[in-house]
C-alpha positions as CSV (number, residue, x, y, z in Angstrom):
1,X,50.9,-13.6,-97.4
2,X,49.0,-16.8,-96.1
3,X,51.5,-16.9,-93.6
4,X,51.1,-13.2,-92.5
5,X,47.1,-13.8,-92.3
6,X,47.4,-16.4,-90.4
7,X,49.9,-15.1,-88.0
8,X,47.3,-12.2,-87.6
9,X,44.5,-14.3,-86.7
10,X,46.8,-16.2,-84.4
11,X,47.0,-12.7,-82.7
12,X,43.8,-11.5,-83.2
13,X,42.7,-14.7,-81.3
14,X,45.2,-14.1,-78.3
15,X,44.7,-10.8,-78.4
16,X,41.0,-11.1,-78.3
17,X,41.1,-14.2,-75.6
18,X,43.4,-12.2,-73.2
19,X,41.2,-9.2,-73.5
20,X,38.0,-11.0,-72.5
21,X,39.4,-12.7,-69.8
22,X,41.2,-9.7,-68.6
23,X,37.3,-8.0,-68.8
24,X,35.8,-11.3,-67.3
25,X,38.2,-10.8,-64.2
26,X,37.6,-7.9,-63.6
27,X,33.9,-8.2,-63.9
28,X,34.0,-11.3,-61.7
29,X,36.2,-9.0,-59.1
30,X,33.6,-6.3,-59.3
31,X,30.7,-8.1,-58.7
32,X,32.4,-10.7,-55.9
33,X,33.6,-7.5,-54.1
34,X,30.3,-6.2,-54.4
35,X,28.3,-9.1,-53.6
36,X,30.7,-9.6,-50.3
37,X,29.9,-6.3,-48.9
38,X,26.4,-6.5,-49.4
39,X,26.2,-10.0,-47.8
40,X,28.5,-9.0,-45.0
41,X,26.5,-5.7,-44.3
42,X,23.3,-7.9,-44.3
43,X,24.8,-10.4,-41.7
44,X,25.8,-7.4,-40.0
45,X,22.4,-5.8,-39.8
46,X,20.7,-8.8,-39.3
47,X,23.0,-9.7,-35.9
48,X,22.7,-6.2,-34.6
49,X,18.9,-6.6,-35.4
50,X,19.1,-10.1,-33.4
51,X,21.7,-8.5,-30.5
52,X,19.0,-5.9,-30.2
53,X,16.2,-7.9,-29.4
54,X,17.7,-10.6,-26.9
55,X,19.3,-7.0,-25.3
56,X,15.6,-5.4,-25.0
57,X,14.1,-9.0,-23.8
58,X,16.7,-8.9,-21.2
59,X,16.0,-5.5,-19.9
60,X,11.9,-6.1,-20.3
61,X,12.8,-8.9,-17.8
62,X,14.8,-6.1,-15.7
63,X,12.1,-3.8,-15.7
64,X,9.5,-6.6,-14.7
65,X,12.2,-6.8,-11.4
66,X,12.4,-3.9,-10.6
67,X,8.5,-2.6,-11.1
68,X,7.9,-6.2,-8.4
69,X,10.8,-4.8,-6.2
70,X,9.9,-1.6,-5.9
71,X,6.3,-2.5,-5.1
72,X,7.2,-5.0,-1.8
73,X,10.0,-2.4,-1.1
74,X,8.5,0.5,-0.8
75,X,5.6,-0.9,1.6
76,X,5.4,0.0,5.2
77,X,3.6,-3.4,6.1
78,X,7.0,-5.0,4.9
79,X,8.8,-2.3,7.0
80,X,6.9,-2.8,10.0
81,X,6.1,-6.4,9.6
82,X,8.4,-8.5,7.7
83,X,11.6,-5.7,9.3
84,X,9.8,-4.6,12.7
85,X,8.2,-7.5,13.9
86,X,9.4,-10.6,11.6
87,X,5.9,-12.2,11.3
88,X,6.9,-15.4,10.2
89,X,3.2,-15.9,8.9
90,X,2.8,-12.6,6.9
91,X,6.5,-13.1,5.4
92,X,5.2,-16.0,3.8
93,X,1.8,-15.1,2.8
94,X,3.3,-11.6,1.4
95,X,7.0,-12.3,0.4
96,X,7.9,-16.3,0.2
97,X,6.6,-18.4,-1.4
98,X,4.0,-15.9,-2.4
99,X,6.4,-14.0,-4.8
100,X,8.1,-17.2,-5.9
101,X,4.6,-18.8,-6.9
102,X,3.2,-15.5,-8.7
103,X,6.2,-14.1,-10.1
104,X,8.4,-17.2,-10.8
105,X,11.6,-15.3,-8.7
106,X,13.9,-17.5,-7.2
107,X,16.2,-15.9,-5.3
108,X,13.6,-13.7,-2.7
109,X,16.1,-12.7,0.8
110,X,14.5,-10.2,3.2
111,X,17.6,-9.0,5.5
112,X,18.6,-6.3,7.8
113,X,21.7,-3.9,7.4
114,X,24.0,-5.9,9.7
115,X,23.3,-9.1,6.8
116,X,21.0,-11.0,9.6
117,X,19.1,-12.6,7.4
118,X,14.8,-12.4,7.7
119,X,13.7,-14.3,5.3
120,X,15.3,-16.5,2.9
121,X,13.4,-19.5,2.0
122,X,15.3,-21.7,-0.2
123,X,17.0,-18.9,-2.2
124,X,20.2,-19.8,-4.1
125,X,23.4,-19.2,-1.9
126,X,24.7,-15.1,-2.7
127,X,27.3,-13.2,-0.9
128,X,24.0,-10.5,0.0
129,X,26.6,-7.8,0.7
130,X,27.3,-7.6,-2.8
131,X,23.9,-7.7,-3.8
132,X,23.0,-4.7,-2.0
133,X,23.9,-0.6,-2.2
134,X,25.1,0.9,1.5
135,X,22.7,3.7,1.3
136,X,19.5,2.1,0.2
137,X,19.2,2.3,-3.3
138,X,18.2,0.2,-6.0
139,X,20.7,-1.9,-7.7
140,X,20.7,-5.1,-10.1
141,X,22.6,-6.9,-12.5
142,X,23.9,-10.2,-13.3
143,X,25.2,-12.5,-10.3
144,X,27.2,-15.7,-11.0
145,X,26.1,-18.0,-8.5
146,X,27.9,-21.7,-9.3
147,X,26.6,-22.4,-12.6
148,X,23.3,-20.6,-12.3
149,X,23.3,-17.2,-13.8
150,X,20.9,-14.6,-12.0
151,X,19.4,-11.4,-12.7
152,X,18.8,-9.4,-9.6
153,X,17.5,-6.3,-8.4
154,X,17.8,-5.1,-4.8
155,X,16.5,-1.8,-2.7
156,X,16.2,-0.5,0.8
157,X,12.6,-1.3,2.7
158,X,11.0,2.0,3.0
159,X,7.3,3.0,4.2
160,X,4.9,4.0,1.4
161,X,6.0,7.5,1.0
162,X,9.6,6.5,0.6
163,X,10.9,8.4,4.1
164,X,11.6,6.2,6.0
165,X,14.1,4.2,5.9
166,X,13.7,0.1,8.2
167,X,17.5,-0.5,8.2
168,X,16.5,-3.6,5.7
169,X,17.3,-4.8,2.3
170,X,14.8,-6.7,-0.2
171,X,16.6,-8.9,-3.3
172,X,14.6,-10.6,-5.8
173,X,16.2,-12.4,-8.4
174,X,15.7,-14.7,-11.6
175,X,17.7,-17.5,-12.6
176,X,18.3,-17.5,-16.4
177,X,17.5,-21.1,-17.0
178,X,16.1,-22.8,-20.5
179,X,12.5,-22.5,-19.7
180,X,13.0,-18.7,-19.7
181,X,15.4,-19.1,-22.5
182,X,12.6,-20.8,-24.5
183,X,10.1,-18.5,-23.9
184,X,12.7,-15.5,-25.4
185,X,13.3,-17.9,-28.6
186,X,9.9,-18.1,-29.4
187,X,9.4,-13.9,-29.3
188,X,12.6,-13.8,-31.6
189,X,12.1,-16.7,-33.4
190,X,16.1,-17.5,-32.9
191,X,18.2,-20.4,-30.7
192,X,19.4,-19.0,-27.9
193,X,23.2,-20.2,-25.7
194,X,23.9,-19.5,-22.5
195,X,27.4,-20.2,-21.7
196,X,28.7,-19.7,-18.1
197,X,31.9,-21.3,-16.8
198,X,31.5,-25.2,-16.7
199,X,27.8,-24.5,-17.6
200,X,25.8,-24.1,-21.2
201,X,22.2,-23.7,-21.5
202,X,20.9,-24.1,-25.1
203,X,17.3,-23.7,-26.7
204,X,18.9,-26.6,-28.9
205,X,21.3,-28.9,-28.4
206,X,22.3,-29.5,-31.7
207,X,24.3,-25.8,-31.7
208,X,27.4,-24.9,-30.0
209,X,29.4,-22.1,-28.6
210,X,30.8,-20.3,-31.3
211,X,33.6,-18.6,-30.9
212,X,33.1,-15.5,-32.1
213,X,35.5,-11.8,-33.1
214,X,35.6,-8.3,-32.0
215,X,32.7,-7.5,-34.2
216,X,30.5,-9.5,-32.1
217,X,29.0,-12.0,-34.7
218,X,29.8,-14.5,-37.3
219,X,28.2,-16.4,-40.0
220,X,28.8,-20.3,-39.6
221,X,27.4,-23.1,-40.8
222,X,24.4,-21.5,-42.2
223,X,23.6,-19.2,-38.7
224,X,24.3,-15.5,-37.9
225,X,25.8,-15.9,-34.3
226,X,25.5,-13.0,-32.0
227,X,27.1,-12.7,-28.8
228,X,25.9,-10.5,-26.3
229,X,28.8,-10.4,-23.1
230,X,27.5,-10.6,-19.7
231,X,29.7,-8.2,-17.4
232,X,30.2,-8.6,-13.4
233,X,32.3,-7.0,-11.0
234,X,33.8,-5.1,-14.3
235,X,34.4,-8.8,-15.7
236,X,32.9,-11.0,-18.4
237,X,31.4,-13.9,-16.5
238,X,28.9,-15.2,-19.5
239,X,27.6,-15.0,-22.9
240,X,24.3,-14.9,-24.6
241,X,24.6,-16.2,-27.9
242,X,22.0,-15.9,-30.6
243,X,21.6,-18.2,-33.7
244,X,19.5,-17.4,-36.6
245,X,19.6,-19.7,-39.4
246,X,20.0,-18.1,-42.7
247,X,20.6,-20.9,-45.0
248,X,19.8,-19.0,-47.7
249,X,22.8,-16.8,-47.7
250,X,25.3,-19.8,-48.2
251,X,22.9,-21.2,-50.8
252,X,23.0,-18.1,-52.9
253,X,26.7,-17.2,-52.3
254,X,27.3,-20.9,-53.8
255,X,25.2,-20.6,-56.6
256,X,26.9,-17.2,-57.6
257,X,30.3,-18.6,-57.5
258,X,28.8,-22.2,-59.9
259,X,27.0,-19.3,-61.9
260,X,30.5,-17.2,-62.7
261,X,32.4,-19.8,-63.7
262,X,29.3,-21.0,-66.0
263,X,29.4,-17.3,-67.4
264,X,33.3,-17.2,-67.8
265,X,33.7,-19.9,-69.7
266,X,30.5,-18.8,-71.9
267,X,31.6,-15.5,-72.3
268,X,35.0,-16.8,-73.7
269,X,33.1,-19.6,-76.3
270,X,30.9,-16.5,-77.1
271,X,34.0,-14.1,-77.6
272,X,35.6,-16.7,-80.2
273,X,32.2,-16.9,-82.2
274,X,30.9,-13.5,-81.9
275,X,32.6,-10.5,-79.5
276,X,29.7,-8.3,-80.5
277,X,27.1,-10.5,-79.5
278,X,29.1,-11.0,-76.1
279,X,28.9,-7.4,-75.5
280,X,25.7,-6.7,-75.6
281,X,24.5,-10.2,-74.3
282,X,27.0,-10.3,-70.9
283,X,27.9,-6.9,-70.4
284,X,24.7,-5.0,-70.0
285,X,22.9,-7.8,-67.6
286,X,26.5,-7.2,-65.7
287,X,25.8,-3.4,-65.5
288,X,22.5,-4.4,-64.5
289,X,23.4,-6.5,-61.6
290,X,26.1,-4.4,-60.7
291,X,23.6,-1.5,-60.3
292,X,21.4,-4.0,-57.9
293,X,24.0,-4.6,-55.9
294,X,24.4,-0.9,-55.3
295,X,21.0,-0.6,-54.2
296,X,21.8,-3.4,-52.0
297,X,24.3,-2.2,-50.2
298,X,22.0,1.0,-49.7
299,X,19.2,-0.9,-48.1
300,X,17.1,-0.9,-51.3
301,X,15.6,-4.7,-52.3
302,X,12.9,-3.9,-54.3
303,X,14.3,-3.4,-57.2
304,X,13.7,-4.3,-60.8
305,X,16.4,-6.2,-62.1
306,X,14.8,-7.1,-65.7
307,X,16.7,-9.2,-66.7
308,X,14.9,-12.1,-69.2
309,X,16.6,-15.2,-70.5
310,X,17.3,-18.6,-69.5
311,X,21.0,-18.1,-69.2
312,X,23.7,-18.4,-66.4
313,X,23.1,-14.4,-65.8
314,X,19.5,-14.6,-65.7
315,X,19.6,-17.4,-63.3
316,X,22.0,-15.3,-61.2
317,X,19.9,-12.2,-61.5
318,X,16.8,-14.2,-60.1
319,X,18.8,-15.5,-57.5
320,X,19.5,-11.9,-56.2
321,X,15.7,-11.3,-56.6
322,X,14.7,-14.6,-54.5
323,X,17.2,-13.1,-51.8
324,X,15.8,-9.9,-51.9
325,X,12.7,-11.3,-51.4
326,X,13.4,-12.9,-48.4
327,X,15.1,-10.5,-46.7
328,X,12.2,-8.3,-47.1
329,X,10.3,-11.5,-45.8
330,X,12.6,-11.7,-42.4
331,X,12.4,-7.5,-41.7
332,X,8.9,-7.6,-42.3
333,X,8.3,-10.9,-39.6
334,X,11.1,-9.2,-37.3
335,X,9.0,-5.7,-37.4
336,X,5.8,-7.8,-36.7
337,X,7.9,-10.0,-33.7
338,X,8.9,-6.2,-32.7
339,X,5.6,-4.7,-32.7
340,X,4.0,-7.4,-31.0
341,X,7.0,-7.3,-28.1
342,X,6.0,-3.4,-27.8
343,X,2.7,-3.8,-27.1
344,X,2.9,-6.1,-24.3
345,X,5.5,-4.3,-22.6
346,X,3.0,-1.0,-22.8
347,X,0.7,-3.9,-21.1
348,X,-0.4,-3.9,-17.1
349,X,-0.1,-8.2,-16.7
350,X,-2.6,-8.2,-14.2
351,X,-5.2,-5.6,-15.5
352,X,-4.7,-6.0,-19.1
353,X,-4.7,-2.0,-19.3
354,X,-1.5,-0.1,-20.3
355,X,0.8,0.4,-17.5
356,X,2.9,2.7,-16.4
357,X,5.7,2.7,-19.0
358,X,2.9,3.7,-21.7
359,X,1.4,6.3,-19.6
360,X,5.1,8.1,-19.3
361,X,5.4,7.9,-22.9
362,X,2.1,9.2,-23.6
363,X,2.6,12.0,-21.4
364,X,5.9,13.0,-23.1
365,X,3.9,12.6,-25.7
366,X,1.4,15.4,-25.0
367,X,4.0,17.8,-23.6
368,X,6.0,17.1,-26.9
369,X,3.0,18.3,-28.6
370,X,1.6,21.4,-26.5
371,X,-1.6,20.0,-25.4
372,X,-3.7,20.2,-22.5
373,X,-4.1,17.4,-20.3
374,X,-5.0,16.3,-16.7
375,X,-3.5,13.6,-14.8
376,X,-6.0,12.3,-11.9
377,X,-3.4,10.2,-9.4
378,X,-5.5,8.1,-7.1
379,X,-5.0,5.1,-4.9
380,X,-7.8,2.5,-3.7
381,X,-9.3,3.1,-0.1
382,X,-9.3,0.1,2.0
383,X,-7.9,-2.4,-0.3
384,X,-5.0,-3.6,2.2
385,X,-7.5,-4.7,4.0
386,X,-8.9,-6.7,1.0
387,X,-5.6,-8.4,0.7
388,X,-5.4,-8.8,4.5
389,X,-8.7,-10.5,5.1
390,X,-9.7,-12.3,1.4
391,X,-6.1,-12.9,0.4
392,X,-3.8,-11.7,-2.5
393,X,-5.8,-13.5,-4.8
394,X,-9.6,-11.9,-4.5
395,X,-7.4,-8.6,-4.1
396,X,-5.9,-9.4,-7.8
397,X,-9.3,-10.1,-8.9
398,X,-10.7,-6.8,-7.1
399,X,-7.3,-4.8,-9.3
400,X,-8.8,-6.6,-12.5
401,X,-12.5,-5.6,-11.5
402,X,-12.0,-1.9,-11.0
403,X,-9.8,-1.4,-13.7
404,X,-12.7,-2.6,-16.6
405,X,-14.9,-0.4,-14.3
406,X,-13.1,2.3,-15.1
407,X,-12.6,1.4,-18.9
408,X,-16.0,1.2,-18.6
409,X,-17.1,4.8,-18.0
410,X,-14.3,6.5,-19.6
411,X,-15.3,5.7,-23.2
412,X,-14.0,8.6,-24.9
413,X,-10.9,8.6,-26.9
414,X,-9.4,11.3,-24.8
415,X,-9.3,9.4,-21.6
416,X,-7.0,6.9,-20.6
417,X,-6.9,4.7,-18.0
418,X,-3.0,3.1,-16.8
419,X,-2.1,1.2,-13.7
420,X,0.5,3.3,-12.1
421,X,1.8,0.2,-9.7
422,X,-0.3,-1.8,-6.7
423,X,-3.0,-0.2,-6.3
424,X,-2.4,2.9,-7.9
425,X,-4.1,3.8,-11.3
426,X,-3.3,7.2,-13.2
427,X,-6.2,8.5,-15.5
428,X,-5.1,10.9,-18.6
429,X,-7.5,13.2,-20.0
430,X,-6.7,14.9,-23.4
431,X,-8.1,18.4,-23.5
432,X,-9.1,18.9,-20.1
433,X,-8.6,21.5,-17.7
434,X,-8.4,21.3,-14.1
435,X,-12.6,22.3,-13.7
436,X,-13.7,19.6,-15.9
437,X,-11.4,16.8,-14.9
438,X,-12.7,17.5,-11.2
439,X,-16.5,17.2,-12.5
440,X,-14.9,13.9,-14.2
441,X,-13.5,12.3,-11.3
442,X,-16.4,14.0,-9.0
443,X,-18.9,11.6,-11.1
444,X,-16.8,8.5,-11.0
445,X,-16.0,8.9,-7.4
446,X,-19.7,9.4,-6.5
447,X,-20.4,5.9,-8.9
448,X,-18.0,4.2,-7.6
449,X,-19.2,4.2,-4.1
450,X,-22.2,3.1,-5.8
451,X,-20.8,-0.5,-7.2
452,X,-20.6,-3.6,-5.1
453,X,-17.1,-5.0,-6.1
454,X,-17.3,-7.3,-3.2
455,X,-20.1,-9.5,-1.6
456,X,-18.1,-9.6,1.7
457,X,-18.8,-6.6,3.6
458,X,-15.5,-4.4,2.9
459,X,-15.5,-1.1,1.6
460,X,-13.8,0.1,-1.4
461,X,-13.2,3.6,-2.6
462,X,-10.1,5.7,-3.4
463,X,-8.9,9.3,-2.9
464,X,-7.2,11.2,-6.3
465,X,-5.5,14.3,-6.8
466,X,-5.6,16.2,-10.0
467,X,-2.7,18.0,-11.8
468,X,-3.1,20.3,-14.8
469,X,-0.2,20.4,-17.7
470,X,1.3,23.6,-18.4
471,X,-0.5,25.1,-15.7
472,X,0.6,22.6,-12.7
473,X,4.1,22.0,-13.9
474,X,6.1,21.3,-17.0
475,X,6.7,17.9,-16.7
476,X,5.7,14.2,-16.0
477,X,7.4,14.2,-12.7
478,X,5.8,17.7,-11.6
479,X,2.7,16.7,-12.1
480,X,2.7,13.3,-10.7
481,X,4.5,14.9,-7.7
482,X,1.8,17.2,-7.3
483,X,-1.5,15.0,-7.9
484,X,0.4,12.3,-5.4
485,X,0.4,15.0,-2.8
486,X,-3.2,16.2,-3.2
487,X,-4.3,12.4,-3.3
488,X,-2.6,12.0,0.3
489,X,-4.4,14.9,1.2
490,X,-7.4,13.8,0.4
491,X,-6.8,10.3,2.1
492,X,-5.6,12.0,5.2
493,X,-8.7,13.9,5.6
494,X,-10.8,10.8,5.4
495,X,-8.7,9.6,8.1
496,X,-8.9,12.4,10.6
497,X,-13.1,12.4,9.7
498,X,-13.4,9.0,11.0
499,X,-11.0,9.5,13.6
């Protein structure tokens, strides 16, 4: 009989033992397989977070091109002086090294359709052919010159309507070099690589190129790595890579696996002494966590784990909460980083009053919405000369002037103000029909000619045309189309009065 009981023990104990370690396994696998997606889908939507905003840097800085291009390209003094007559003087008072010093391009070449060259100043070697589209129209991209990357833009020289066409080609360009690098770490607050064949630049030299899968990213060494491929002539040429460091992923995967093995063994010493006690003291904080990590994986980190204790599972549990807590800490900054990157690219440079980008939004806005509007187009009389005679600078300062004039006497909510391009401005006015924005733009044109923007003798006023939403057209381009066409009107009658 003592034999027999102590057989059954014996088995009871294995029994027992082989059961709780069967449990703890599995628990272990549940929670590791749990934990592993949600930290992989967390790298994930961090790199894609981090590919997304070194991919919308990259095509603010395209949209700075092309808005610089398509100002000096669709300008008949270039056409008739820079393509016409070559005035070696205006080329570099207008194009280089006036663009280079303003705009920090450095590859500016003015040339005609036969590739003679017009202007080049000292511009990076390109093949221009391949630079440029046959029939006139804007192109850009990435151009592998040696081991300088550069982002480009080129267009065919028209006059100010866009009509006619000087048989010439403009291309800017900028070279993707660490300074510019630099200034995109410190919107995303991530190192940034730049590897081209026999060529890296780095925000920090302590990283390296990291090879990296299909899936575009890895986590090494404590950073998420993103690569973004550079494509030319259909082929990859270069790589942006982003590194974020996220030490605190490998901190808490480490103390997770340290923490298991704590709770294994526990959980075994506690089955021996007490497998009732085990069961409600390991298995209910498991279900807890294992319901956290759930919410995890749905995008959910505030939540209440509740755990209390000092024990391995409580440690565990508020090492979930600490990573929660900074994840919600790294969307909140990369919102913020987001935001702030918004709101200068819905930012005129020179004005400091929304530009163009914004007003198109806001317009699609409005229509979206059903609500009146007028959009008053108009264009500074004179001001060519201003630029001519006093220089690009004073003419800048004249752009900055006018533009807090206007600010100034449109004060109500419902009237906007944008830079349109040069010296264009578009004015939108919510609730307004086509009567009232006249009476509007009547007044400001009447004090306008009233202000002294200039102690030199030159004259400054502007012509405007006014279009009507729904009753001028039903959208943006309609109704620029058509208060563009009055505004001309309106500045060719000035001309034929004085003629």
């Amino acid at each position: 009989m003592k034999g027999f009981k102590s057989a059954m023990k014996r088995k009871i104990f294995i029994i027992l033992i082989l059961t709780l370690t069967g449990f703890s396994v599995f628990i272990v696998y549940i929670i590791l397989s749990n934990l592993t997606t949600v930290l992989q889908d967390s790298i994930s939507a961090r790199a894609i977070r981090s590919r997304e905003g070194l991919s919308y840097l990259i095509a603010q800085e395209k949209a700075r091109l092309l808005t610089t291009l398509t100002d000096y390209a669709y300008w008949t003094d270039m056409g008739e002086m820079g393509v016409k007559k070559q005035d070696k003087k205006w080329l570099k008072e207008n194009l280089d090294p006036w663009i280079r010093r303003t705009f920090g391009y450095e590859l500016i070449i003015l040339l005609k359709s036969n590739g003679e060259i017009i202007s080049k100043g000292v511009s990076p070697d390109v093949p221009v052919r391949e630079l440029i589209s046959t029939d006139g129209k804007t192109k850009d991209g990435f151009y592998l010159s040696g081991d300088r990357l550069i982002l480009y833009s080129s267009s065919g020289i028209f006059d100010n309507s866009g009509e006619t066409f000087y048989n010439a080609y403009l291309i800017l360009g900028k070279v993707i070099d660490e300074k510019l690098l630099a200034s995109w770490k410190n919107i995303i607050q991530a190192d940034i690589l730049l590897s081209i064949p026999n060529k890296v630049y780095t925000t920090n030299p302590n990283i390296k190129e990291t090879k990296v899968g299909s899936e575009g990213y890895k986590y090494h060494s404590g950073y998420i790595v993103t690569k973004i491929p550079v494509t030319e002539r259909n082929q990859e040429s270069a790589n942006f890579y982003v590194y974020r460091y996220d030490g605190a992923l490998n901190n808490i995967y480490k103390a997770f696996l340290i923490t298991t093995f704590l709770s294994i063994f526990l959980a075994l010493l506690v089955a021996i002494i007490l497998a009732r006690f085990f069961i409600i003291k390991i298995f209910a904080p498991l279900d807890s966590l294992k319901k956290c990590l759930e919410d995890f994986k749905e995008g959910l980190y505030k939540t209440d784990i509740n755990i209390k204790g000092n024990d391995e599972i409580a440690s565990l549990a508020k090492s979930f909460e600490e990573m929660a807590s900074k994840i919600m800490e790294r969307e909140s900054a990369l919102e913020v980083a987001k935001l702030q990157a918004q709101e200068l690219s819905y930012k005129d440079d020179l004005t400091n009053i929304p530009n163009r980008r914004y007003m198109e939004e806001y317009v699609a806005k409005l229509i979206n919405l059903g609500k009146e509007f007028s959009i008053i187009f108009l264009d500074l009389d004179g001001f060519k000369r201003v630029n001519d005679v006093l220089g690009h600078q004073r003419g800048d300062e004249l752009l900055h002037n006018i533009a807090k004039w206007f600010k100034r006497h449109l004060r109500e909510e419902d009237m906007v103000v944008t830079r349109y391009g040069g010296d264009e401005f578009c004015l939108i006015l919510v609730g307004t029909d086509k009567e009232r924005a006249d009476k509007v733009i009547q007044r400001l044109h009447q004090n306008f000619h009233d202000e002294d923007f200039f102690e030199e003798e030159i004259p400054i006023s502007f012509s405007y045309g006014i279009a009507t939403y729904p009753s001028d057209g039903n959208n943006i381009y309609e109704l620029l189309n058509l208060a563009d066409r009055k505004m001309y009107e309106m500045k060719s009658g000035k001309k034929k009065s004085l003629d």
